[in-house]
N, C-alpha and C positions, 0 to 999 in steps of 0.2 A: 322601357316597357318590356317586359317578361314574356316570353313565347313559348306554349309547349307543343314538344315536338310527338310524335307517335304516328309512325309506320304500321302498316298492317301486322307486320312479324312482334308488333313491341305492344305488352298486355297493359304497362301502365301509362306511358309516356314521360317526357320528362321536360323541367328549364333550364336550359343548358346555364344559367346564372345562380341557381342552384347548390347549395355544397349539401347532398346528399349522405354523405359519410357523414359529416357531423350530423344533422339533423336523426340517421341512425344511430350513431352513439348513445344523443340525447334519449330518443325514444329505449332503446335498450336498458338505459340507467332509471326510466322512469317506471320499469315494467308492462309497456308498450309493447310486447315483440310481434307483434300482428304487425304495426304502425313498422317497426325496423326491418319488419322483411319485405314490405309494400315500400320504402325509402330503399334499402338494399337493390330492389328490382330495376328501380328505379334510378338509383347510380348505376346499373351494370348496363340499362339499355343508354344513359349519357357516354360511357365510356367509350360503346361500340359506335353510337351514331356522330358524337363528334372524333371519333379516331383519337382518343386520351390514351396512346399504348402505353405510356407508362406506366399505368395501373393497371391492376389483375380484375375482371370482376370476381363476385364472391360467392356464396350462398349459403350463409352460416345461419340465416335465419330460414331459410325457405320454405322448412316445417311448419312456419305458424302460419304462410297465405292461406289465405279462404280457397276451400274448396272449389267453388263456382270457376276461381280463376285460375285454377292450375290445368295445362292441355297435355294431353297425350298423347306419346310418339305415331301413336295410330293418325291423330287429329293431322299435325304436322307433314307424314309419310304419305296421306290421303290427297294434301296440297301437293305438296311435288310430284307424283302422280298424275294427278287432274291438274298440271298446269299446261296453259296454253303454249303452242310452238313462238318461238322468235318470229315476230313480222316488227317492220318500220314502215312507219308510217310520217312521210315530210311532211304535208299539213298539220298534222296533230302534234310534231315536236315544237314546244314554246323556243326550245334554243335557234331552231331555224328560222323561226316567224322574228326572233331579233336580228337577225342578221340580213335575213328579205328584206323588212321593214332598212336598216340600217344601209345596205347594199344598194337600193331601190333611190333612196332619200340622198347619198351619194353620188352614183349614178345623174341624175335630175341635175341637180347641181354643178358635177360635171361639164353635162351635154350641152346646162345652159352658157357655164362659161366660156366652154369651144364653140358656141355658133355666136357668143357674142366679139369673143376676141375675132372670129373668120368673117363677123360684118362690118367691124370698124376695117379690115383691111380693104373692103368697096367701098367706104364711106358713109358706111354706118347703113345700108339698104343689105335687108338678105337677101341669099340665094342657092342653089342646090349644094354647091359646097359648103357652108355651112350649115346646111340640114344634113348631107352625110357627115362630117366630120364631130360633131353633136352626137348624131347617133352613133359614131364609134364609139367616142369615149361612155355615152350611157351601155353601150353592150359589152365593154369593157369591166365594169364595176358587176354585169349580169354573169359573166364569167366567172369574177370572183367568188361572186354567191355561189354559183356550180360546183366550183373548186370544192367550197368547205363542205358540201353534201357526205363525200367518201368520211370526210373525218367525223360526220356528227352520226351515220350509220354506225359505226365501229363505238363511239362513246355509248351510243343505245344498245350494241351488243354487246359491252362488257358491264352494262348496267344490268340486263338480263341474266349475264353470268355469273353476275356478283350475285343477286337474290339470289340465284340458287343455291350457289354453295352458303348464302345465310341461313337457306331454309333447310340446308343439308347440315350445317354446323347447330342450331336449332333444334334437330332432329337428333341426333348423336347426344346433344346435352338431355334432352327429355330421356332418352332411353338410358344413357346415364345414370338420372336420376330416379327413372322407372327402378333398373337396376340395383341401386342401392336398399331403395326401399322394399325390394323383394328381400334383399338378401339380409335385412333390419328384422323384415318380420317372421322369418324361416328361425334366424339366430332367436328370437323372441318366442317362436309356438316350441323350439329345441329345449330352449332354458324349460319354459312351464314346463312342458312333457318331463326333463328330468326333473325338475322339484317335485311335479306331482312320481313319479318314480322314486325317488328317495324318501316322501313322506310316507309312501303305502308299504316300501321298504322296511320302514320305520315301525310302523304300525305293525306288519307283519313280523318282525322280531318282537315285539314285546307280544304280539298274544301267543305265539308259540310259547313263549320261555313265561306266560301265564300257563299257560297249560300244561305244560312239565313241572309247573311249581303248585299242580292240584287247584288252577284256580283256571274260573271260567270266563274268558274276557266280554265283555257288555258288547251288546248289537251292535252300537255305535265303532268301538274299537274294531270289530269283524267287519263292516263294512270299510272302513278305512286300510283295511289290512287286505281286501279283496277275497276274503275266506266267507263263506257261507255258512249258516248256522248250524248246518246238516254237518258241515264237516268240521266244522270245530267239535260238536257232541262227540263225532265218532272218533275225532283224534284226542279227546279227554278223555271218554273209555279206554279207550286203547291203553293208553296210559296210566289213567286210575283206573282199573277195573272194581268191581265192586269185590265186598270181604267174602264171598260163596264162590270168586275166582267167575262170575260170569259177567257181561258188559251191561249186563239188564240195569235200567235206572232207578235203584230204589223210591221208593215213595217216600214224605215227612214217616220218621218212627215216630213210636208213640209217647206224648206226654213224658213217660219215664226214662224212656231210654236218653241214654246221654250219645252226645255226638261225638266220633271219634273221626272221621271223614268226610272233605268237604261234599263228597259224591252226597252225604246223608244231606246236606242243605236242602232247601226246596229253593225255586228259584228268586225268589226275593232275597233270602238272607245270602244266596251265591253274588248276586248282585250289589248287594249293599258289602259284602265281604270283598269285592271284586274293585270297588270300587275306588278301597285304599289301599289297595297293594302296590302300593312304593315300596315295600323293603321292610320288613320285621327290624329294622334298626333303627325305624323313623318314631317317634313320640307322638304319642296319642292319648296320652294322659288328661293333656290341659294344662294349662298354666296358673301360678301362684301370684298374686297382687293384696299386696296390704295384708298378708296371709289368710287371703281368702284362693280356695281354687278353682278354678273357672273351665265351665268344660271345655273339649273341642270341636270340631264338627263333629267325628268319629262317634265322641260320646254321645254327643245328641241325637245325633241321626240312629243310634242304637237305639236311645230311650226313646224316640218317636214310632220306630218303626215297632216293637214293640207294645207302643202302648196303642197304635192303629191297627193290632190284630195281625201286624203284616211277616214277623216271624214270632216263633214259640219263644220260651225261656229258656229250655235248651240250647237253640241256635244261639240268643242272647248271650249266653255264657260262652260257645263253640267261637263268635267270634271276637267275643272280648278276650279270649284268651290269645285267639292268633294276634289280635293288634298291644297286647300287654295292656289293655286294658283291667285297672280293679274295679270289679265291681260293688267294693264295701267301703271306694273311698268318697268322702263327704262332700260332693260338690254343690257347688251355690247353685242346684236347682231343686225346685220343689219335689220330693222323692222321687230319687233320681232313679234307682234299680230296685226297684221294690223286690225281688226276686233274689238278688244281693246277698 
């Protein structure tokens, strides 16, 4: 018959007939690891309660217990604290009531022996010498029981001293573990902090070196980069000033005019221009299949934005020339540049 054990200090309990190690394995190999760190616990509190020193406990899994049952060193440190003084109590220890009882039931026996051997020697009639020499040996046997008192006080004292230093050793392990898991999530908000530092890093290099290459990087890229739109304008002025030498932002030119400066964009066709600037070395022609050619995004999103009113034909031309785009070649869409 299987017995589980569990002490106050011990979360799961355990049967000391039990092989916990395997039974964690298995649960680990099945992807179980809630089940392996509840088995884990499990073997650590067998190890301690039946004194297995040969084995280390562990706590490879101890991430995956449920919340509800993990305690903390406050919990623990609160109990040692609020623990009561040492008192012994000889009625209340069960070790002494077997020994009274056993001491008691000896004794008896005893006293009866000695007052019957002390009546056979008058001829079998008692008499006060055999009632003293009876109650010797019964208070004889009551001695002994006296005797083992100092020894079972001292067992109850070092049973008190022993919980302590478990609930001390206990306590040290939580804070341990408290410990670790500070210093897991410090290392953890460190990391993010820098990756988000390196991506905004990131971001902030390409829209600078957009803005020295006459192009205005999208809301989205200035938020990532932590520059504000106020200051991106004023650091693209700076930089592109306008063809009259002043920072003013010119307006759309008219219909005729042809664009020679991204400043002349309005902000749509800056945006839609903004949008492919990977590198004047990148293709944006579109691709050739069964010799037919087929546009690209770039192209489309020209000839859409275009044909929703959303930049002139000017622009159209301004940015197909920056992405090498032609505008007189045949693609397989339904009139592709009418303006062409």
């Amino acid at each position: 018959m299987a017995y589980n054990y569990k002490r106050e200090d011990q979360a799961y309990g355990y049967d000391k007939d039990t092989d916990y190690s395997q039974k964690m394995s298995e649960a680990a190999a099945a992807g179980d690891y809630a089940a392996a760190a509840r088995y884990e616990q499990q073997r650590n509190e067998k190890i301690k309660g039946e004194g297995l020193t040969q084995y280390q406990p562990t706590n490879q899994y101890a991430q995956y217990l449920p919340k509800q049952q993990t305690r903390s060193s406050d919990d623990i440190l609160d109990r040692i604290l609020n623990r009561e003084d040492f008192s012994y109590d000889l009625d209340g220890d069960a070790l002494y009531q077997q020994y009274k009882d056993q001491y008691l039931q000896q004794g008896k026996l005893a006293m009866q022996d000695t007052m019957g051997q002390a009546a056979a020697l008058t001829g079998g009639y008692g008499n006060s010498y055999a009632q003293t020499v009876g109650q010797q040996a019964y208070n004889q046997y009551l001695g002994q029981l006296n005797a083992v008192v100092p020894e079972l006080y001292s067992l109850a004292r070092s049973r008190y001293t022993q919980e302590g230093n478990d609930l001390w050793n206990l306590y040290n392990a939580y804070a341990d573990r408290e410990a670790q898991d500070y210093s897991r999530e410090i290392d953890a908000r460190n990391f993010d902090y820098q990756r988000s530092q390196n991506s905004q890093n990131s971001a902030y290099n390409l829209a600078m070196t957009m803005l020295q290459s006459g192009i205005l990087p999208s809301d989205a890229l200035l938020s990532n980069a932590g520059i504000s739109s106020a200051d991106a304008r004023a650091i693209y002025e700076k930089i592109n000033p306008t063809s009259d030498g002043s920072n003013e932002v010119k307006k759309d030119p008219p219909p005729d005019v042809p664009i020679t400066n991204f400043s002349q964009l309005s902000p749509n066709a800056q945006q839609l221009l903004s949008k492919y600037a990977r590198g004047y070395n990148y293709d944006y022609t579109g691709y050739k299949k069964d010799g037919v050619l087929y546009p690209s995004d770039a192209v489309v999103d020209l000839v859409r934005a275009f044909d929703n009113g959303t930049i002139t034909a000017q622009e159209q031309e301004y940015i197909a020339r920056k992405l090498g785009i032609d505008l007189d070649a045949d693609y397989y869409m339904d009139n592709a540049f009418p303006n062409g």
